[in-house]
N, C-alpha and C positions, 0 to 999 in steps of 0.2 A: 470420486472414484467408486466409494463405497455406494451410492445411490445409482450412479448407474449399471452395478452389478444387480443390486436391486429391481431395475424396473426393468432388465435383459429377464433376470426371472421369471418378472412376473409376467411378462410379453409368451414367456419360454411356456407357462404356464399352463396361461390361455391355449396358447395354439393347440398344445397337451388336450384340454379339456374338450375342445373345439373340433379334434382330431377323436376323441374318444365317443361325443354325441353322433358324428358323423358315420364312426365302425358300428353305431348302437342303431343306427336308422337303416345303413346297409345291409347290418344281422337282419331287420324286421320287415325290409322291405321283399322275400318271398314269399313270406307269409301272408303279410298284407297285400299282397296284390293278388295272391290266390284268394283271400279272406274280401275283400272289397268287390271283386266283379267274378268269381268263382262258388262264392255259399253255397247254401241246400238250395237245388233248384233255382238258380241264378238269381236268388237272392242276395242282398247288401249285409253283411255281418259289420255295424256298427263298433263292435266293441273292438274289434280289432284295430281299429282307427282310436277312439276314445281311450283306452285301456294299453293295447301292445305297444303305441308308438312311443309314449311318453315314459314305460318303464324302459322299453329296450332303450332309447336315449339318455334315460337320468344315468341306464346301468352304464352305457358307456362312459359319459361324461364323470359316473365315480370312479369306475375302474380306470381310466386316465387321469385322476386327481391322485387315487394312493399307489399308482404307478410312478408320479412324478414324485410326492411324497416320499416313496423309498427310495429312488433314486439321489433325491438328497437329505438322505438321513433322517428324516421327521417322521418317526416312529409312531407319535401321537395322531398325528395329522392322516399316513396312511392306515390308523387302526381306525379311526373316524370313517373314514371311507370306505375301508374294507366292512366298517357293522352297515351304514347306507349300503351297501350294494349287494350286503344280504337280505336287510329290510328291502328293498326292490325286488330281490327273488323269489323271497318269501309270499309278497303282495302276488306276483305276477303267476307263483304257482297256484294260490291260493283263489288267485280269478282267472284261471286257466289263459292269462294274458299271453304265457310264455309256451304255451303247447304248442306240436308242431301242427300245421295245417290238417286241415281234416283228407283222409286218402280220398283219390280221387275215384270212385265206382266205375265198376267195370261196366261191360253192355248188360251185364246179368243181373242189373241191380232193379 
């Protein structure tokens, strides 16, 4: 009994984690779509591809790891995640990964 509480967890877990990268790619995906076929002068902005997707993802996938964490009780486990998903924010502000899209110029530009 006690193992299949277990592996309902950890099933429970995943989908968690799974469901967290996936809100982490949907945050990044107006960005990057502005950022990939929008740049300065209809140029490609790489970094935004290399750089935005993979923090906005990690961020989700932590922040739904020490969301499940708290939810059951594992203190240590969501202080873990909650310092990762400041190291992600930290990185992401740090290489302008996480800034909002560049405004779009008017005709007077």
């Amino acid at each position: 009994m006690e193992n299949r509480r277990e592996a309902i967890r950890g099933v429970a877990g995943c989908v968690v984690a799974a469901a967290g990268g996936a809100a982490g790619m949907l945050a990044w995906a107006p960005y990057g779509r502005r950022g990939l076929f929008g740049g300065f002068e209809g140029a490609m902005e790489w970094d935004v591809l290399r750089l935005g997707l993979p923090v906005m993802t990690l961020g989700g996938i932590a922040a739904g790891i020490a969301l499940f964490a708290l939810v059951q009780g594992k203190w240590r486990q969501a202080l873990g995640a909650a310092v990762l998903l400041t190291a992600l924010a930290g990185f992401g502000v740090a290489f302008d990964v996480l800034e909002g899209p560049p405004p779009m110029c008017g005709p007077g530009c």
